[in-house]
C-alpha positions as CSV (number, residue, x, y, z in Angstrom):
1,X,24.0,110.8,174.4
2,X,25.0,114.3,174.3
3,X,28.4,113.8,173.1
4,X,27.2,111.7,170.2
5,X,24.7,114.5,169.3
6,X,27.7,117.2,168.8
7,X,29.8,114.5,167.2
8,X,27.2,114.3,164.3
9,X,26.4,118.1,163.9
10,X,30.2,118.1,163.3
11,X,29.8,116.0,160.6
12,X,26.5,116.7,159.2
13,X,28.6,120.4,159.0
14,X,31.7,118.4,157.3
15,X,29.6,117.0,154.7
16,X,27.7,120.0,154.0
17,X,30.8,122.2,153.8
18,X,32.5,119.7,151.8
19,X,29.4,119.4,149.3
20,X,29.6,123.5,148.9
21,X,33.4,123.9,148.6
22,X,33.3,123.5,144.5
23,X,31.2,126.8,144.8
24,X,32.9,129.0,147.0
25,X,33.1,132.5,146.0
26,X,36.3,134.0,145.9
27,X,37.5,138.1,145.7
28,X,36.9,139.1,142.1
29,X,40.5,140.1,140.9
30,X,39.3,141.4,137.7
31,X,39.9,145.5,137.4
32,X,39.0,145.7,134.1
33,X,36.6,144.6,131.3
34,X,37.0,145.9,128.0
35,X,34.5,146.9,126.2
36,X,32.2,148.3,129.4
37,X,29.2,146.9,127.7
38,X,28.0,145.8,124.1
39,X,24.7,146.1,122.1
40,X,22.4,143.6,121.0
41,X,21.4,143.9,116.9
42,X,25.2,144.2,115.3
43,X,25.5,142.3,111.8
44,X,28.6,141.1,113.2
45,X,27.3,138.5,116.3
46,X,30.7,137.5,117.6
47,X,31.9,139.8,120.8
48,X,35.5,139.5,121.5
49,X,36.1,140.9,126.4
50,X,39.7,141.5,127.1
51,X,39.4,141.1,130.5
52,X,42.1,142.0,132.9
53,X,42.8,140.8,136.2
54,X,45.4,139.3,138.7
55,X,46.1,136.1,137.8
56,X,42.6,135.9,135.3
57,X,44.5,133.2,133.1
58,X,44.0,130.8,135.5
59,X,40.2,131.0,135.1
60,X,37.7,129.4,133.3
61,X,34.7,132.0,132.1
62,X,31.0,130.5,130.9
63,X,27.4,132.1,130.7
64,X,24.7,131.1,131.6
65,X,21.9,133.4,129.9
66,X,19.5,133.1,126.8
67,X,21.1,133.4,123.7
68,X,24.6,133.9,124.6
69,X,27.5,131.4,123.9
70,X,31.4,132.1,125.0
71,X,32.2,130.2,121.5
72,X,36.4,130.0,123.0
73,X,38.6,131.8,125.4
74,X,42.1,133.1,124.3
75,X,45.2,133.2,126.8
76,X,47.8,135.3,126.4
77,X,51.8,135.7,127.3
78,X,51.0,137.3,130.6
79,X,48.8,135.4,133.1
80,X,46.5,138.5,133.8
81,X,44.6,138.6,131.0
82,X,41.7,136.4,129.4
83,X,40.5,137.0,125.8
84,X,36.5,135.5,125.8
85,X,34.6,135.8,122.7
86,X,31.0,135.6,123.5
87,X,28.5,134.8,120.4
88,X,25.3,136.9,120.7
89,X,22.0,135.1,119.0
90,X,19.8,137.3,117.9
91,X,17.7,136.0,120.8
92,X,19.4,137.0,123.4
93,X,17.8,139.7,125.5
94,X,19.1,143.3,126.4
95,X,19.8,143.9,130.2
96,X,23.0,142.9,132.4
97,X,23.9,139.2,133.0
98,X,26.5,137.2,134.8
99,X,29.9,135.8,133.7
100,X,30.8,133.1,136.3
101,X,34.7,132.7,136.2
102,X,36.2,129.3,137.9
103,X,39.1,128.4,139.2
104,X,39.1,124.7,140.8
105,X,37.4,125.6,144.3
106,X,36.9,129.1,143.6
107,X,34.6,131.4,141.1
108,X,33.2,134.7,141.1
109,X,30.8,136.5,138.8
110,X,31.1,139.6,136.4
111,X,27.9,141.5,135.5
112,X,27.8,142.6,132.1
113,X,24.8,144.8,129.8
114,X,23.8,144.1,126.6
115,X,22.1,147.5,125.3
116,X,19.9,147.5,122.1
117,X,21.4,149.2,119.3
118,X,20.2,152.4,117.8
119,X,18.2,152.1,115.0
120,X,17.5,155.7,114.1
121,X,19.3,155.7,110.8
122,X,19.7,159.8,111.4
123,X,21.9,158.6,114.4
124,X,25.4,157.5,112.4
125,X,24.6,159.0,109.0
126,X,27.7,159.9,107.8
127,X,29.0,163.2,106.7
128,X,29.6,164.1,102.9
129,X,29.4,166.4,100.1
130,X,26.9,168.7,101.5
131,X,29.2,169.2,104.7
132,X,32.0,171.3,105.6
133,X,34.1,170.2,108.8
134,X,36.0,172.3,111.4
135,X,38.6,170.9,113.0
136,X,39.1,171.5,116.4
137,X,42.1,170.8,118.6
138,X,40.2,170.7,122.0
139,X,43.0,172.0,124.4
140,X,43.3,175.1,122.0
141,X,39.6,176.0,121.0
142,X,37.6,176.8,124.8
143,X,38.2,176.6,128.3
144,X,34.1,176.0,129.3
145,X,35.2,174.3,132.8
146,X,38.2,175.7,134.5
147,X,37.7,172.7,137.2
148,X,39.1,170.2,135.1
149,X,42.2,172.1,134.0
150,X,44.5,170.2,136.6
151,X,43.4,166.3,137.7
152,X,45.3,164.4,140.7
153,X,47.1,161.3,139.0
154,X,48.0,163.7,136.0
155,X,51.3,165.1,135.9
156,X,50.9,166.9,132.5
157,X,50.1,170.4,134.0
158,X,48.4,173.2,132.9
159,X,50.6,175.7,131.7
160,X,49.5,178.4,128.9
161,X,52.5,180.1,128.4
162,X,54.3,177.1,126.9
163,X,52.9,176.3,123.4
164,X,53.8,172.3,123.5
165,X,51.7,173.1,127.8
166,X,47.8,172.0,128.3
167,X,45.9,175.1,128.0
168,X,42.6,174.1,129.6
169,X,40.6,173.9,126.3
170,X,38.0,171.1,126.7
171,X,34.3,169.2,125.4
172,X,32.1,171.8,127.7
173,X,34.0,174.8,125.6
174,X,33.0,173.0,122.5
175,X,29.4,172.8,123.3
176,X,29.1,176.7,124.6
177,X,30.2,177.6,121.5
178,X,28.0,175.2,119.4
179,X,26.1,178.3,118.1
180,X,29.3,180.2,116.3
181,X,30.0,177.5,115.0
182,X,26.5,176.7,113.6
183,X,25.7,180.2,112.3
184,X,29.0,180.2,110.8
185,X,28.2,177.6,108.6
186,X,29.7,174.4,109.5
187,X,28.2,171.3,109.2
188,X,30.0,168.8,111.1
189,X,33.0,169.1,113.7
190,X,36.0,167.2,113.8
191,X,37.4,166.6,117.0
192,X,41.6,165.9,117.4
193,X,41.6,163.2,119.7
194,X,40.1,163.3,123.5
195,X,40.7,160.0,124.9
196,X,43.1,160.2,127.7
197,X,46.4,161.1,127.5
198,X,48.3,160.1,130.8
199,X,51.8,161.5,129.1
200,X,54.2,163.5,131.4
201,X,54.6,166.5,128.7
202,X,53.0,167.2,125.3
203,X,49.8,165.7,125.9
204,X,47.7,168.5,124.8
205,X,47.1,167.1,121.6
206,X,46.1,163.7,122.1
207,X,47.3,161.6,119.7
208,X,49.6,159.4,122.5
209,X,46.1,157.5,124.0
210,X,46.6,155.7,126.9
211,X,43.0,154.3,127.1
212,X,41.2,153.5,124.5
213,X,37.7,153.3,126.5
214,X,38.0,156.9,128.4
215,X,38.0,160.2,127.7
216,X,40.7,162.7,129.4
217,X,39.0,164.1,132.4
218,X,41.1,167.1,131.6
219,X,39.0,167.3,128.7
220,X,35.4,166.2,130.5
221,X,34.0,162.8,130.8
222,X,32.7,160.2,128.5
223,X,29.0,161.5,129.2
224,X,30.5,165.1,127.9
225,X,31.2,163.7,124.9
226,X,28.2,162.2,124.5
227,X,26.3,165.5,125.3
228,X,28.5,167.5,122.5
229,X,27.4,165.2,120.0
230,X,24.0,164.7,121.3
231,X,23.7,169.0,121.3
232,X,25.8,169.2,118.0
233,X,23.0,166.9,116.4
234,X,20.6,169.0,117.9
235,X,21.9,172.4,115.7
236,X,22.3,170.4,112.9
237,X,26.2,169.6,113.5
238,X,27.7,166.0,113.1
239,X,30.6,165.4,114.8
240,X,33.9,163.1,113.3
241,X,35.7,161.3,116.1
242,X,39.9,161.3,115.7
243,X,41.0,157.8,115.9
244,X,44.4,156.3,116.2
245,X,44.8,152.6,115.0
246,X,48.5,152.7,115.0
247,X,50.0,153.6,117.8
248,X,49.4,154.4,122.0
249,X,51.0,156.0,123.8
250,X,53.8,155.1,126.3
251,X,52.0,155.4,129.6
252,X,48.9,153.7,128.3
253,X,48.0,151.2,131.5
254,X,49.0,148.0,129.7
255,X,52.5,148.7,129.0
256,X,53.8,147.4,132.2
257,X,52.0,144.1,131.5
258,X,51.3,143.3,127.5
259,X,48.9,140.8,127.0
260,X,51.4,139.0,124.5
261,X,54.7,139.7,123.5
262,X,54.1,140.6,120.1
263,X,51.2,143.2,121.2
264,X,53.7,146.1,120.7
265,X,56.1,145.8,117.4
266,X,60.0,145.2,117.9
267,X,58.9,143.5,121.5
268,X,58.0,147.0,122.8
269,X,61.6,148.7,122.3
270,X,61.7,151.8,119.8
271,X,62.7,151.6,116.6
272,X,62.1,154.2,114.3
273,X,59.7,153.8,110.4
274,X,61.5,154.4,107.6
275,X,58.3,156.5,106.6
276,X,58.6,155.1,103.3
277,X,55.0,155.0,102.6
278,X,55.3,153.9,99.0
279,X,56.3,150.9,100.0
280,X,52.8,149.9,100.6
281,X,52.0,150.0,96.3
282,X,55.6,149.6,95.3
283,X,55.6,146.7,92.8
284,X,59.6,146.4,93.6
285,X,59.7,147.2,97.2
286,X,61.5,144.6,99.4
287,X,59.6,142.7,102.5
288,X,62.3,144.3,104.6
289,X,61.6,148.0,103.6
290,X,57.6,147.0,104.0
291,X,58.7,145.9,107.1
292,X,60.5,149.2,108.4
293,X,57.8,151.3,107.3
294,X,54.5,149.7,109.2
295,X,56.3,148.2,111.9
296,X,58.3,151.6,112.9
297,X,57.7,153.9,115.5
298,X,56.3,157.4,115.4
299,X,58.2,158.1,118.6
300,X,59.9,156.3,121.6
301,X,56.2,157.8,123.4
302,X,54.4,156.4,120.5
303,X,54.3,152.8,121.3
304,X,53.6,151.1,117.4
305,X,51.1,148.6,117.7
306,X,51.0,145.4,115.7
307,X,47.6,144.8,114.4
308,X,48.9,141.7,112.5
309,X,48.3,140.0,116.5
310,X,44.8,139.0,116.0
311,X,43.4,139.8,119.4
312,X,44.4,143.1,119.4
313,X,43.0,143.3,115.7
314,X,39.6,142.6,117.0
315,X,40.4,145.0,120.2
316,X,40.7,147.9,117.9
317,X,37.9,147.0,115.7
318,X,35.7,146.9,118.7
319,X,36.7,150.0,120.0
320,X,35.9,152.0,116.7
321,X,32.3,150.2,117.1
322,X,31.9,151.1,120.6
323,X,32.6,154.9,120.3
324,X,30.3,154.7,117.0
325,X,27.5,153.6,118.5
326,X,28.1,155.2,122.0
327,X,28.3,158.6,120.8
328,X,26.1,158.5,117.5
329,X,29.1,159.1,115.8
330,X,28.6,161.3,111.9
331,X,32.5,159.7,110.7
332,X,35.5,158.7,111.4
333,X,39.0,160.5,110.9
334,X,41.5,157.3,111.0
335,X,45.1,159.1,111.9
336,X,48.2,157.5,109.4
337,X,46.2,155.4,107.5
338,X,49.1,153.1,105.9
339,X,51.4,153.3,109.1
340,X,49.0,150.4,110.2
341,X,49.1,147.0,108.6
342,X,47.0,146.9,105.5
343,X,45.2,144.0,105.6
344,X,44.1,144.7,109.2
345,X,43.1,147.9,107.9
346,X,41.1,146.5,105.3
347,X,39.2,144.5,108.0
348,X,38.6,147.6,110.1
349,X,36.8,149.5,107.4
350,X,34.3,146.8,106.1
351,X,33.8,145.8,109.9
352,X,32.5,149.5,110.5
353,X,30.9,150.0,107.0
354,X,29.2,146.4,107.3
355,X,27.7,148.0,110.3
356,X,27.0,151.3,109.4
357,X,26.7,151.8,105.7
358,X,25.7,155.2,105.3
359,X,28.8,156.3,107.5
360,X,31.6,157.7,105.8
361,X,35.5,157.3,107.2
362,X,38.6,159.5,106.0
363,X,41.9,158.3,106.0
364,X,45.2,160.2,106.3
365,X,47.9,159.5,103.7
366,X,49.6,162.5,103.4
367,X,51.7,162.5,99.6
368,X,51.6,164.6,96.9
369,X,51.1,161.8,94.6
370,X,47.1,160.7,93.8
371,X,48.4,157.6,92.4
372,X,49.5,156.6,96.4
373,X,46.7,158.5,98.1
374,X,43.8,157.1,95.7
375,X,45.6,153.0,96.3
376,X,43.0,153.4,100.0
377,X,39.4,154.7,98.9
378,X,36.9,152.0,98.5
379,X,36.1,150.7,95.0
380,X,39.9,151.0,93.7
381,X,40.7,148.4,91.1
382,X,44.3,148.5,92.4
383,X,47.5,146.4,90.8
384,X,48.5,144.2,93.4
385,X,44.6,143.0,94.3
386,X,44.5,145.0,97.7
387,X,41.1,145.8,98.4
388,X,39.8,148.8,100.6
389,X,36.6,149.7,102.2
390,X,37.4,153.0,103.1
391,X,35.1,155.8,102.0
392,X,37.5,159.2,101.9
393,X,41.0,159.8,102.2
394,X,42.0,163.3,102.5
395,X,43.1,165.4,98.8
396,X,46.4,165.9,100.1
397,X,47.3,166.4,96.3
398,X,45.1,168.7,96.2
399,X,46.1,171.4,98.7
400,X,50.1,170.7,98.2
401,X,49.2,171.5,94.0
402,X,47.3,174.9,95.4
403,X,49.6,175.9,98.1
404,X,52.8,176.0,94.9
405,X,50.0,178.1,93.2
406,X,49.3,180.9,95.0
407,X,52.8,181.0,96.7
408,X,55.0,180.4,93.5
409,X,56.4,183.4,91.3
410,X,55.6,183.8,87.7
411,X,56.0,181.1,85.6
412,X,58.9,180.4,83.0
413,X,55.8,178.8,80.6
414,X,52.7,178.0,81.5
415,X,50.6,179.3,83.8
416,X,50.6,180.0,87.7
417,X,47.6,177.7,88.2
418,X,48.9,174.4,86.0
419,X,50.1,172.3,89.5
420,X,45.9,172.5,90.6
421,X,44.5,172.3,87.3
422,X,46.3,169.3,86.5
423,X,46.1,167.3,89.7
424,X,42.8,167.5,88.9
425,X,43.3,165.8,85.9
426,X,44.2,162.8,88.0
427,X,40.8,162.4,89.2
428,X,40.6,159.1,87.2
429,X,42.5,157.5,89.4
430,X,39.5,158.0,92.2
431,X,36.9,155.6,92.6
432,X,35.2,158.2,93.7
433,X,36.9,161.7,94.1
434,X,33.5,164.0,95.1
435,X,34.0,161.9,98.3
436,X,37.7,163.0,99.0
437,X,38.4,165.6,101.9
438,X,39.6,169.0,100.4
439,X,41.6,171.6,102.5
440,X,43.8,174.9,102.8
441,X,45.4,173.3,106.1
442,X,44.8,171.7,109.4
443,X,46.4,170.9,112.9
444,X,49.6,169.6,111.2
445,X,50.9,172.2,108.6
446,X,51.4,175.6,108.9
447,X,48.3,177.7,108.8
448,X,46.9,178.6,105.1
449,X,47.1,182.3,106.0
450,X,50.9,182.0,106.9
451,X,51.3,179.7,103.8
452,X,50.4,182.9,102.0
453,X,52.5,185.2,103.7
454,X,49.5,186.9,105.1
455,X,48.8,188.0,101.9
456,X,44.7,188.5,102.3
457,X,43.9,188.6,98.6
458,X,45.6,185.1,98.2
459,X,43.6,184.2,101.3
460,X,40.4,184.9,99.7
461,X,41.5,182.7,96.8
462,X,42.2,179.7,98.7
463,X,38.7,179.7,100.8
464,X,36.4,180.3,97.6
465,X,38.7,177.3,95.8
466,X,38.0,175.2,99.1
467,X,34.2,176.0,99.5
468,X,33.7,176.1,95.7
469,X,35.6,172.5,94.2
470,X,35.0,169.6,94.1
471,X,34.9,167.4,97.5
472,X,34.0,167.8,101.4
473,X,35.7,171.2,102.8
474,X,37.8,171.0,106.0
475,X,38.7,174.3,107.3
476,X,40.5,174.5,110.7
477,X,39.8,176.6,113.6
478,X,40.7,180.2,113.3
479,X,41.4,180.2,109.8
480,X,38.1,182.1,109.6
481,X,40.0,184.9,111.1
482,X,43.3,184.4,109.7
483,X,45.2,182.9,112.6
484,X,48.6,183.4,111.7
485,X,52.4,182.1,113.5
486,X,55.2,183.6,111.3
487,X,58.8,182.6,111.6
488,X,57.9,179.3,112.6
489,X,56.4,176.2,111.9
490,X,56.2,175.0,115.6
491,X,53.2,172.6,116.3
492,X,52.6,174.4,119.6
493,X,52.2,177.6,117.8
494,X,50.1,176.4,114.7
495,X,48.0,175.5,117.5
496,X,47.2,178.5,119.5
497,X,44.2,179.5,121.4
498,X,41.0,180.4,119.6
499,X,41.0,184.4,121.1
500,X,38.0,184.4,123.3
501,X,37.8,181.1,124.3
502,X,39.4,181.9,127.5
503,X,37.9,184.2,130.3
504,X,39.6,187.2,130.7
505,X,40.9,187.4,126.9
506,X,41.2,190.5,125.6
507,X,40.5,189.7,122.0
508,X,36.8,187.2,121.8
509,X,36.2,185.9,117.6
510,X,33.1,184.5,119.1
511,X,31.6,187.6,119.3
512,X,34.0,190.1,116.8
513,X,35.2,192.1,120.3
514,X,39.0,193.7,119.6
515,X,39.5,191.6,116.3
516,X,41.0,193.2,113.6
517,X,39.4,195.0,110.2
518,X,40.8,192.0,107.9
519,X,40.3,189.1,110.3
520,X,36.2,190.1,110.8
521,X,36.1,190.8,106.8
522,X,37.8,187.4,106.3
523,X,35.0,186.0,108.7
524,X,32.5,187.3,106.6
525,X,33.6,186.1,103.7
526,X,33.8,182.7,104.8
527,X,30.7,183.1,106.8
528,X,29.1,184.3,103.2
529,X,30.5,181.3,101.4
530,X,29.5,178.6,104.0
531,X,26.1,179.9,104.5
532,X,25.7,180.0,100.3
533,X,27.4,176.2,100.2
534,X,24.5,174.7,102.4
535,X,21.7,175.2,100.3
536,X,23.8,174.9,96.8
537,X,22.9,171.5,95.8
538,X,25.2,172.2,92.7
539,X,28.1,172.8,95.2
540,X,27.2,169.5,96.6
541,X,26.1,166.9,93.7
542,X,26.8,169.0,90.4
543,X,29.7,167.9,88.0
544,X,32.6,169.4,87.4
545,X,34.4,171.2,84.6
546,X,37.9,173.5,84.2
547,X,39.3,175.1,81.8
548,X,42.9,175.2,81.3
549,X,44.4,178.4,82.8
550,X,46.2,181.0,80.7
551,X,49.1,183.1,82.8
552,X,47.5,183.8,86.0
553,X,43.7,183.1,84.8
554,X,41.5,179.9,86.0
555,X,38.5,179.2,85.5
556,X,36.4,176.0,86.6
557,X,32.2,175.5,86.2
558,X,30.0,173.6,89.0
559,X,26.7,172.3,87.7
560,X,24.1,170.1,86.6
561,X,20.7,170.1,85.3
562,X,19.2,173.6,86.5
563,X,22.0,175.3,88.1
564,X,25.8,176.5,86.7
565,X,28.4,178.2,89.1
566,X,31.5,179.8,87.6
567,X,34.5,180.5,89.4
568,X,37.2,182.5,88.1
569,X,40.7,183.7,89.3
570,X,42.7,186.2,88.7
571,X,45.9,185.4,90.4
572,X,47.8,188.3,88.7
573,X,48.6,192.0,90.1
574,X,47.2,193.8,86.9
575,X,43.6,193.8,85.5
576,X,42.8,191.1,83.2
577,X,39.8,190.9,80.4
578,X,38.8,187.5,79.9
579,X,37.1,186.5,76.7
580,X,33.5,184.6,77.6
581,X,32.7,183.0,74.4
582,X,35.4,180.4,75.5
583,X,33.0,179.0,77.6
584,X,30.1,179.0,75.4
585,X,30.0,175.0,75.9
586,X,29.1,176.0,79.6
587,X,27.4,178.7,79.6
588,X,25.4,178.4,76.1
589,X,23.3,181.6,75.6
590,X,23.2,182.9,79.2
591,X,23.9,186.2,79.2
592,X,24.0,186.9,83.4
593,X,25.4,185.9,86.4
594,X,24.9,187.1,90.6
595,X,27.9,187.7,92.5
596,X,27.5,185.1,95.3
597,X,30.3,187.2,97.5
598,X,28.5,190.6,96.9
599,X,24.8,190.0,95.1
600,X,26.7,192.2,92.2
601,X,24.6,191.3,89.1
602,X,27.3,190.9,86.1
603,X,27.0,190.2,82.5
604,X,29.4,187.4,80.9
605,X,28.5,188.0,77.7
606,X,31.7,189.8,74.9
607,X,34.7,190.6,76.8
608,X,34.6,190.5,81.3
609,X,36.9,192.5,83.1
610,X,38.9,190.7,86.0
611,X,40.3,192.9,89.1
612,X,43.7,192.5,90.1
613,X,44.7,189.3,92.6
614,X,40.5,188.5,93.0
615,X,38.2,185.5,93.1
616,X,34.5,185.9,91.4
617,X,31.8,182.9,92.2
618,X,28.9,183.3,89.7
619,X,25.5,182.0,90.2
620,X,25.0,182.0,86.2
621,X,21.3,183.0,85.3
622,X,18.9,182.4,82.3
């Protein structure tokens, strides 16, 4: 009797285990989900989890939660990665759920968050015409938490002697000097990338990510980053994240195992671009030579992605969404705007613009020629049919046209000033050129002041232009005190520390201590300008009119109903008297003007004197 009693809790046991084996739950192999989380109350309702894991392929994912559909499931080349794309109803609630993954006998569960979006329209309202950004390579600008400046795992170490080293420059230094920047003038800050860098040299500067979801902890942590913009927001700063669609970098963790073997272009082995950027409008160019161009590399540590794959299309897209809505972001700078394949950029813009319409995103396409850069900004009617949603490009035009200005000799004919005053005359070509990013230089050209030859009058020139014309002013950091690198146009050395931003420097342009006479007078100036600009609707909404130079004289007018600002040059090293009823149109019977630099009242009626190699910006009065 006994016997026959253990015989049956054996199999009562068999059975039972048998019954439960289909849902056994096995290790979870999966090390990475990408994005972290999502928010519920996106135009767009489809979410597309790379998910990465041992063997994930083999898996089969599904949801069970209110609202919430896995609408298909993508594989891959390599067997450790799933591609689900989950359709969110709008009834599906906030708060973390489970995706069950199945694998014949085994399955395990993922728990992922649905957040609600914000809907604080203050919170992503982009920057514009009444801004002026300061760009800020991080590793260069502070050094507000010496803790971070060497990480275990990172190899790239910190080294301030060597201009291509990491300095120690990161977010917390950013956000102890939110004031300068504030009282300066500024309006919004953009950032050079801070997303982590895991290069064995050079990686100071950011542009070689190798993860898209996390910031460098050399630079601070992703919650850093969302304090700086939070705090920025707080002074009345926006902050413009530096984004790279093109290209990682080499040690970026998926490298050793692509998710398909077209993720990287010429199957991940380096091959130069032909940088032929015109190919991109060129109604003659060859498919080869478009080829070349978008599917080159920048360099062999500059992996060139190939947004053509469609998963990795809708990876990127995310991930410009995510760090939008994470941070609360004020733009977008997009890095080599054509490099990237154009119809994936195209897609890219309207996915962030359809979900953030009053944001505003600048492109880089850096040519001389406004016919190429002008082929990107939204609105363009252009020959070939391609259609753009992005906002801004930067005026490259623009500031190559100044810098042969007020670096050229005297002209043969003509006058000094005909490249700027003419490149303005393209303007047409703009769908909408008040939106276009103006500047003297940034993180990638030689600094205005050694353009110049440290000339300081010329200097003065170029900042009134900038704060003064047409557009959204860029200044970088340290041009407000004339940050200089002579004799060479080394990227490390462009990008030198901000003086005071380290503890024990000798010289602090935070607080004026042991900087020169003509760097704190070129701080004031700009400081003057900036402060002027923020109230000067004019500056920001008024139209625009110029007068064709004569020798070294230029002459342009801001204004609009109630307001007119008149900005003359004299680029020349003798006096010049400038005839005023030339500009009667403008000015009609006004018969004063205040000196915005010095409060100087001035009448601009008969004949005005100009001083030698000087810059006047007139308020003009009844």
């Amino acid at each position: 009797m006994k016997k026959k009693r253990i015989f049956s809790g054996l199999l009562w046991l068999g059975m039972y285990a048998f019954v439960l084996l289909p849902t056994l739950v096995c290790a979870n192999p999966v090390d990475r989900v990408e994005p972290p989380f999502w928010w519920q109350g996106f135009e767009h309702k489809q979410l597309q989890l790379l998910v990465h894991g041992d063997g994930i392929a083999a898996f089969k994912p599904s949801v069970n939660a209110e609202g919430l559909t896995i609408s298909r499931v993508e594989r891959g080349d390599s067997p450790n990665y799933l591609f689900v794309y989950l359709d969110i109803d709008a009834t599906a609630p906030t708060g973390k759920f489970d995706i069950t993954f199945r694998q014949d006998s085994d399955s395990f569960t993922h728990v992922y968050e649905l957040r609600s979006k914000n809907t604080d329209p203050e919170f992503n309202t982009g920057f514009g015409s009444d801004d002026v950004l300061y760009l800020i390579t991080p590793d260069r600008f502070a050094n507000g938490d010496g803790s971070n400046d060497s990480v275990a795992g990172y190899s790239d170490l910190p080294d301030r002697a060597n201009p291509y080293g990491r300095h120690g420059g990161d977010i917390k230094g950013i956000i102890d000097h939110l004031d300068y920047i504030a009282e300066m003038g500024f309006t919004s800050i953009w950032i050079n990338p801070v997303l982590e860098n895991a290069m064995p040299e050079a990686s100071y500067h950011g542009y070689a990510t190798t993860d898209f979801y996390r910031v460098d902890p050399r630079f601070g942590s992703n919650e850093n980053y969302r304090q700086l913009v939070a705090e920025a927001r707080d002074k009345g700063l926006g902050v413009i994240m530096d984004m790279i669609a093109n290209h990682a970098g080499s040690g970026h963790w998926w490298m050793d195992d692509l998710p398909t073997k077209d993720w990287i272009n010429y199957a991940g082995q380096f091959h130069p671009t032909s940088h032929a950027r015109t190919t991109n409008q060129d109604p003659y160019a060859s498919e080869f030579d478009k080829h070349e161009f978008v599917s080159g590399w920048f360099a062999p540590a500059m992996p060139d992605l190939n947004q053509s794959n469609p998963l990795l299309a809708d990876y990127l897209i995310q991930n410009s969404i995510w760090w939008t809505e994470y941070l609360g972001l004020a733009g977008i700078r997009q890095d080599t705007y054509p490099y990237s394949d154009k119809v994936f950029m195209t897609e890219w813009s309207r996915r962030i613009m359809q979900e953030y319409p009053d944001f505003n995103i600048v492109g880089e396409e850096w040519s001389p020629n406004p016919a190429i850069v002008s082929y990107w900004q939204s609105g363009k009617k252009n020959h070939d049919g391609y259609e753009s949603f992005l906002p801004s490009v930067f005026d490259f035009p623009l500031q190559i046209a100044l810098a042969k200005v007020l670096t050229s000799g005297e002209p043969p004919w003509g006058s000094a000033w005909t490249p700027a005053y003419e490149v303005l005359g393209n303007d047409f070509l703009y769908p909408d050129p008040f939106n276009l990013v103006i500047f003297p230089d940034n993180h990638d050209m030689s600094r205005i002041y050694t353009q110049l030859d440290e000339d300081y009058d010329l200097y003065r020139m170029a900042i009134a232009y900038y704060l003064t014309m047409r557009g959204i002013p860029q200044i970088y950091y340290g041009t407000e005190i004339l940050m200089s690198h002579p004799g060479t146009d080394s990227h490390g050395e462009i990008r030198s520390d901000f003086p005071g931003g380290w503890p024990g420097d000798t010289v602090n342009a935070f607080t004026g201590d042991g900087l020169g006479d003509n760097a704190i007078a070129a701080q004031a100036f700009m400081r003057r300008l900036l402060t002027w600009r923020k109230t000067a609707d004019v500056i920001h909404n008024g139209h625009l009119m110029q007068f064709a130079p004569i020798g070294n004289v230029y002459a342009y007018f801001r204004y609009n109903e109630d307001d007119i600002v008149m900005v003359l040059f004299n680029r020349d090293r003798e006096t010049q008297t400038l005839d005023m009823s030339r500009f009667s149109e403008r000015i009609g019977t006004r018969r004063s003007a205040t000196d915005v630099i010095t409060g100087e009242r001035l009448s601009i009626t008969g004949d005005m004197v100009l001083e030698p190699r000087s810059v006047l910006v007139l308020e003009v009065d009844d």
